[in-house]
FIMAR-221194 format. One record per atom (N, C-alpha, C, O): x, y, z. Coordinates in steps of 0.1 Angstrom, whole numbers, plus 5000, padded with zeros to 4 digits. Layout:
N
XYZ ...
END
This chain:
270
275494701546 274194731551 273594851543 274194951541 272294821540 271694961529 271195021538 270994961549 270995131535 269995211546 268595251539 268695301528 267595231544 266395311536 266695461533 267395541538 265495461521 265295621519 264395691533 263595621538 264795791536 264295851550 264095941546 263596011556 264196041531 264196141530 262796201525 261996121521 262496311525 261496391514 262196551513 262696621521 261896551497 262496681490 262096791499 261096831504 263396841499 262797001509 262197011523 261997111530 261896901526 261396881547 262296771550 262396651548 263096891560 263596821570 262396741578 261396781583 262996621576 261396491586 261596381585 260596311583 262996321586 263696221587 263496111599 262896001598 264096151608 264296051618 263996141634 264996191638 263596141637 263496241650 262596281657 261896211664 262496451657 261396371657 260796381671 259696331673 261496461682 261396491691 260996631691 259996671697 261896701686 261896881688 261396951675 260796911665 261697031678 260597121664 261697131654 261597231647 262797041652 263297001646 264096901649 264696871660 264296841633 264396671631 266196641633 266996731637 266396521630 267896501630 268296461616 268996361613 267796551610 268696571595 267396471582 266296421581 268996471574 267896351563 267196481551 266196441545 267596581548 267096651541 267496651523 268596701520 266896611515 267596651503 267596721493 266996681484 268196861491 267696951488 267296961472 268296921465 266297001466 266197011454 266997141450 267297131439 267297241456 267797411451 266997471446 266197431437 267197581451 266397721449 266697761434 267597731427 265397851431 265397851415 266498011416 266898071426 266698031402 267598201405 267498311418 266298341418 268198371426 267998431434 267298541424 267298571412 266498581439 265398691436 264298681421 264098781416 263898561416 262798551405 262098541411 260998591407 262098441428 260498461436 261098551448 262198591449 259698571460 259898641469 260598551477 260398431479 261298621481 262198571494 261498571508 261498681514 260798471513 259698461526 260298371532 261098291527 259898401549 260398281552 259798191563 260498121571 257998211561 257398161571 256198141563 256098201552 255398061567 253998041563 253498161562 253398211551 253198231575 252398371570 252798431552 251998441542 254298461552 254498511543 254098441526 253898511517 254098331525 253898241513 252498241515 252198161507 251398281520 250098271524 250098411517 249598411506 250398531521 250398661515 250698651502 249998721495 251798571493 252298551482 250698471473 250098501463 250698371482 249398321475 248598401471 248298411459 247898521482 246998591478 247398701470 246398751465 248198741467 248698831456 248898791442 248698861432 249098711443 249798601430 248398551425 248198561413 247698511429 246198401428 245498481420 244998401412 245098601417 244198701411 244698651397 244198581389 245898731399 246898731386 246498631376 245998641365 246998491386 246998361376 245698361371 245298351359 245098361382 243198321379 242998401362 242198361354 243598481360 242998581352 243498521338 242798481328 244798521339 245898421330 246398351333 247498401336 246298231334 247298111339 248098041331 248497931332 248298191319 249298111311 250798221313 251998211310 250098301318 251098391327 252398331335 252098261344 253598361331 254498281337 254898341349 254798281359 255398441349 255598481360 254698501373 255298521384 253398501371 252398481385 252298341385 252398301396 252098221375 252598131377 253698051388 253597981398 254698091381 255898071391 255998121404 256398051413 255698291406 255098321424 254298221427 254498161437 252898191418 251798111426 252298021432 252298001445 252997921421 253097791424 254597781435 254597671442 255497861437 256097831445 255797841457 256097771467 255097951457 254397961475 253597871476 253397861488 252797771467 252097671469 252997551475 252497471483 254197531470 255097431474 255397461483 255097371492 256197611489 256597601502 255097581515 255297531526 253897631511 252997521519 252897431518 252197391528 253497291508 253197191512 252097181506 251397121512 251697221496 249997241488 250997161474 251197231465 251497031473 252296971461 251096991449 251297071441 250196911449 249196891438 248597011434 248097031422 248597121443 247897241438 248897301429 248597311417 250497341434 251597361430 251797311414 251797381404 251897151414 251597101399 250797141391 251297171381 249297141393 248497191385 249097331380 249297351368 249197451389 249497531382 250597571375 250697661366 251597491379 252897471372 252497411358 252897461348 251797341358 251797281343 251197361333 251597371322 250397391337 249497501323 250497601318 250797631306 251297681331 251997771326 253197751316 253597821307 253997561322 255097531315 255097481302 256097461295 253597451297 253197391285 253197561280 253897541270 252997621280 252997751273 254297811270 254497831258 254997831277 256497881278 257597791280 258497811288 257597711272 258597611268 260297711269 261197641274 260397771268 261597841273 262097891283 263297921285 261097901292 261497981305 261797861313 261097771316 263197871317 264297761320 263797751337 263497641343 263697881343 262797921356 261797851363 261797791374 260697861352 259697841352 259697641351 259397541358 260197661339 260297461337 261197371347 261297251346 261897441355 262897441369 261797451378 261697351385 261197521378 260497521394 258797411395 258197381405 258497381381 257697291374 258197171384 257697131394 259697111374 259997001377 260096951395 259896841400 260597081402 260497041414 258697001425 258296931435 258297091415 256797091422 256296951420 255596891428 256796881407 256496721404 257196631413 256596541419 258796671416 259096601424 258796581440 258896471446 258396711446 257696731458 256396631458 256096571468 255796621449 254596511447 254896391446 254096291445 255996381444 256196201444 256496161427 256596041423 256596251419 256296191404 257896231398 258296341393 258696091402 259796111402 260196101387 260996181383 259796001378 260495971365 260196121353 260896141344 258796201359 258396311352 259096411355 259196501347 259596421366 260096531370 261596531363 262096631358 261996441363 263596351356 263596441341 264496501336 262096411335 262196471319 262196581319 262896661312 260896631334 261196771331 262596911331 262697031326 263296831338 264196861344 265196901328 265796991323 264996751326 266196761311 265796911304 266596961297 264696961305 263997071299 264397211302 264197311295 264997181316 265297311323 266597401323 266797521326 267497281317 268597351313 269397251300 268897141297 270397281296 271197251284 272497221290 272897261301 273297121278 274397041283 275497131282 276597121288 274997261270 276597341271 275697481281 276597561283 274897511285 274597551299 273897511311 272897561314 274597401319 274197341328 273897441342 274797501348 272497441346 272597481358 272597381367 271997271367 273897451376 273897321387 272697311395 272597211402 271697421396 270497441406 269997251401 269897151408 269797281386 268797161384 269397051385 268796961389 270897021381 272096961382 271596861402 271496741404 271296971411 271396891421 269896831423 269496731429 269396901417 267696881417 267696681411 267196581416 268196711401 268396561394 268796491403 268396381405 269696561410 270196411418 269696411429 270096311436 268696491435 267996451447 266996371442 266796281449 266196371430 265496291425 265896131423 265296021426 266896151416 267596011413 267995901429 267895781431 268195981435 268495931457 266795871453 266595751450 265795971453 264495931458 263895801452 263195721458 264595791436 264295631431 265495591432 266195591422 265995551448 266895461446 268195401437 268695291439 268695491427 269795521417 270495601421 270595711415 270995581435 272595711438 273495691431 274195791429 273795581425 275195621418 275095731405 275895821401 273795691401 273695801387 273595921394 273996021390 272795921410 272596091414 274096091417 274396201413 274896051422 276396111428 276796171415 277096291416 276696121402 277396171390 276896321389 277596421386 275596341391 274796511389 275496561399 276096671397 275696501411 276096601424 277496661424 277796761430 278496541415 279796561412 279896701398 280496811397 279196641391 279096751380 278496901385 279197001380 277396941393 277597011400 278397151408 278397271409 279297001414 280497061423 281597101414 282497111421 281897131401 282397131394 282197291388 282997371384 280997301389 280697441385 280397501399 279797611397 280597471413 280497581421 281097461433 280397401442 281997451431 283297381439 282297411458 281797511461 282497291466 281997281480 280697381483 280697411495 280097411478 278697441476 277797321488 277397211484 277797381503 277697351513 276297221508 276197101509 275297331503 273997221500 274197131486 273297061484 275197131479 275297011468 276196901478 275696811485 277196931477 277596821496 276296761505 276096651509 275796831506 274996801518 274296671513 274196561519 273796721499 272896601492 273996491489 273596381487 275396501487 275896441479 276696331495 276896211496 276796411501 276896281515 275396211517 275396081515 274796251518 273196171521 273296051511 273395931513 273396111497 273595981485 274595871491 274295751491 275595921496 276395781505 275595741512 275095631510 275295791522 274395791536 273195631530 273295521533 272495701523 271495581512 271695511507 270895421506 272995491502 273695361498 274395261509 274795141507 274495341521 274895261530 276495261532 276995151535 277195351531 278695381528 278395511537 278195631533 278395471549 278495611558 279895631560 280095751562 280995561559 282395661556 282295761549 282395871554 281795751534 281695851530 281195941527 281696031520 279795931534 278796011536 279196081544 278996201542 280096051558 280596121570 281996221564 281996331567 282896181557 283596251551 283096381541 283696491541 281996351532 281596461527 280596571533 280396691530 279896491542 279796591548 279896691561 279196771567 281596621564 282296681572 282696831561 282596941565 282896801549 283696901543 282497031539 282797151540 281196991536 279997091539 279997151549 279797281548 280097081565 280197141575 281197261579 281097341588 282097241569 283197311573 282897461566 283597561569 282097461558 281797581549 281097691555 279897671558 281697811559 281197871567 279497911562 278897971571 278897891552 277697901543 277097791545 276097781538 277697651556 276897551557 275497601565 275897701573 273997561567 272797591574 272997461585 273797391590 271397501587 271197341596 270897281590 270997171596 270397261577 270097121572 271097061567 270896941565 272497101563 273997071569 274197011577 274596891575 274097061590 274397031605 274096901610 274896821615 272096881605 271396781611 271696681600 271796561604 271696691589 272496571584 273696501584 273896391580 274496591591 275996571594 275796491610 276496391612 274996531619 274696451629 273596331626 273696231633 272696331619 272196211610 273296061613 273195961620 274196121604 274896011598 276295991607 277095901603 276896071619 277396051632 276895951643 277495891651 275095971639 274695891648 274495741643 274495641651 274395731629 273895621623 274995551625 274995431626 276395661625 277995551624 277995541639 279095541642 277295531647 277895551660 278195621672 278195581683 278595751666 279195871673 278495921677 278196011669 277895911687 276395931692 276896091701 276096181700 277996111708 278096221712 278496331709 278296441715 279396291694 279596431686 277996461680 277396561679 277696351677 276396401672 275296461677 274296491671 275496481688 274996531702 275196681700 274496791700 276196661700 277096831699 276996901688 277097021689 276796831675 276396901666 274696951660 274297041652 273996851666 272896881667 272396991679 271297041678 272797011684 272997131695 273197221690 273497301699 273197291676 273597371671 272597461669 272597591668 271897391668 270397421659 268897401668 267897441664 269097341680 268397291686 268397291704 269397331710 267397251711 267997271725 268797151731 268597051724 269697141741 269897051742 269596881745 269996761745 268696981747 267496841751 266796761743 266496641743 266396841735 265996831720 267196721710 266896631702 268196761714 269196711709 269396551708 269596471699 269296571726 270096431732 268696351726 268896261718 267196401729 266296261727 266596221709 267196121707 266396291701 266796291690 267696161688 267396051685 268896231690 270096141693 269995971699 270695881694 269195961709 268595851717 267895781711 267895661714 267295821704 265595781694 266595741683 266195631679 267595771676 268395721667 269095571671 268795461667 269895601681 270695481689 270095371695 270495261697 268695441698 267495301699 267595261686 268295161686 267295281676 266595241664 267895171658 267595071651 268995191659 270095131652 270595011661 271194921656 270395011674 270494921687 269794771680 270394671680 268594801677 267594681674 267894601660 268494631650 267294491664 267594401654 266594471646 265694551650 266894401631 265894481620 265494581620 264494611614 266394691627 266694861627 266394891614 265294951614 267094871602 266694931588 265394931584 264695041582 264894811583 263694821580 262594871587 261794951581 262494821601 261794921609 262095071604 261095141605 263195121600 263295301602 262595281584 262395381577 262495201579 261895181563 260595221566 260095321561 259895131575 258295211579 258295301581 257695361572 258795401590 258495521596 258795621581 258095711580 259795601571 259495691560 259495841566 258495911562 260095901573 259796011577 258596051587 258496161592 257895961590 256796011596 256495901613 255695811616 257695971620 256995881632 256095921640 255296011641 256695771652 254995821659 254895941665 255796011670 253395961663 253296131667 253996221662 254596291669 254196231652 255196331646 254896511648 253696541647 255696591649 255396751649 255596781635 255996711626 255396881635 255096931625 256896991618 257597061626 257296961607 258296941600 258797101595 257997181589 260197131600 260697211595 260897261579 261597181572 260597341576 260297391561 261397431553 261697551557 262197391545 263197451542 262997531526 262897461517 262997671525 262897691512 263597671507 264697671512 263197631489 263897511480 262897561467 262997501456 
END
């Protein structure tokens, strides 16, 4: 049995759907170098980044480095097309800044422009210096058109340069998860789980795919982690309905992330 894609790059907003946060489904593209952008971690704060950064670019927008502030705080609003535009003027300029053509390619992919983002990507780093950041970025992209097997190969290669790396796991169970091989989606990302550096978007994918195999009460318990109890169980229930029903796959194929009445989607910076 296949499972649909349920995911979107960087929002948690999968299946759930009840509480102010979801029951997993997250696939992470990775954060560009620590500390090249500001470390924020709420709307207000990327709203402040905008307005600081926005002059800058306005003035030069071939400026890479207000570029790169601009456009990333445009992503973590959820502003994808604004984010692109300004990513691109800067990355046609600065063909070298590995950073800059990294945090491009994800702004393409947050928009949906999955085969562009694929090229850009090849751009961002080199085969005798692979960064695994883009390494997993590739293969969150490759999940989103439906080719896990080529993304499990980025996610393995990856893990190679930064062995159990909680969020390359995380993505690299989900790719099972997507293919419909929840053994081993539940196995790998049992082993993320275990990483004391795993988050919640760890957690709730690890209870994701508990609930999808069945285990509807560990999954319970693991989503409790992060969430109220209550929050938990409907979550949890709202899964077990949906997998209960005939033509469960496809039906959770419509919802795409977005059920009914949906709240507003936990943000994860990426």
């Amino acid at each position: 049995m296949r499972l649909p894609v349920l995911v979107t790059i960087s929002i948690v907003a999968a299946l759930g759907l009840s509480g102010c946060k979801s029951a997993g489904g997250d696939l992470i593209t990775g954060s560009i170098t620590p500390n090249t952008v500001p470390q924020v971690r709420d709307d207000a704060g990327w709203r402040a980044v905008v307005a600081q950064w926005q002059p800058v670019y306005d003035k030069n927008p071939q400026n890479a480095k207000a570029a790169l502030n601009l456009g990333h705080a445009l992503r973590m609003l959820r502003q994808n097309s604004q984010a692109v535009a300004v990513l691109q003027t800067a990355a046609s300029r600065n063909a070298n800044d590995k950073a800059l053509i990294g945090e491009y390619g994800r702004s393409l992919a947050d928009n949906g422009n999955f085969a562009q983002a694929l090229d850009v990507f090849g751009q961002a780093h080199t085969p005798d210096k692979p960064n695994w950041r883009i390494l997993m970025a590739q293969g969150a992209v490759l999940d989103q058109m439906d080719r896990g097997v080529e993304a499990r190969k980025y996610y393995e290669t990856a893990l190679k340069i930064v062995p159990d790396d909680p969020s390359i796991l995380s993505n690299y169970g989900l790719s099972y998860a997507l293919s419909g091989d929840l053994a081993n989606a539940e196995a790998v990302l049992r082993r993320a789980y275990a990483n004391p550096r795993a988050d919640v978007r760890v957690r709730q994918n690890l209870a994701l795919v508990l609930a999808l195999g069945g285990k509807f009460d560990e999954a319970q318990r693991v989503a409790s982690q992060d969430m109220s109890p209550d929050q938990a169980a409907q979550n949890v229930a709202y899964i077990r309905s949906m997998v209960a029903q005939t033509n469960n796959w496809s039906k959770l194929k419509q919802l795409d992330g977005k059920p009914p009445k949906p709240r507003r989607a936990v943000i994860q910076p990426g």
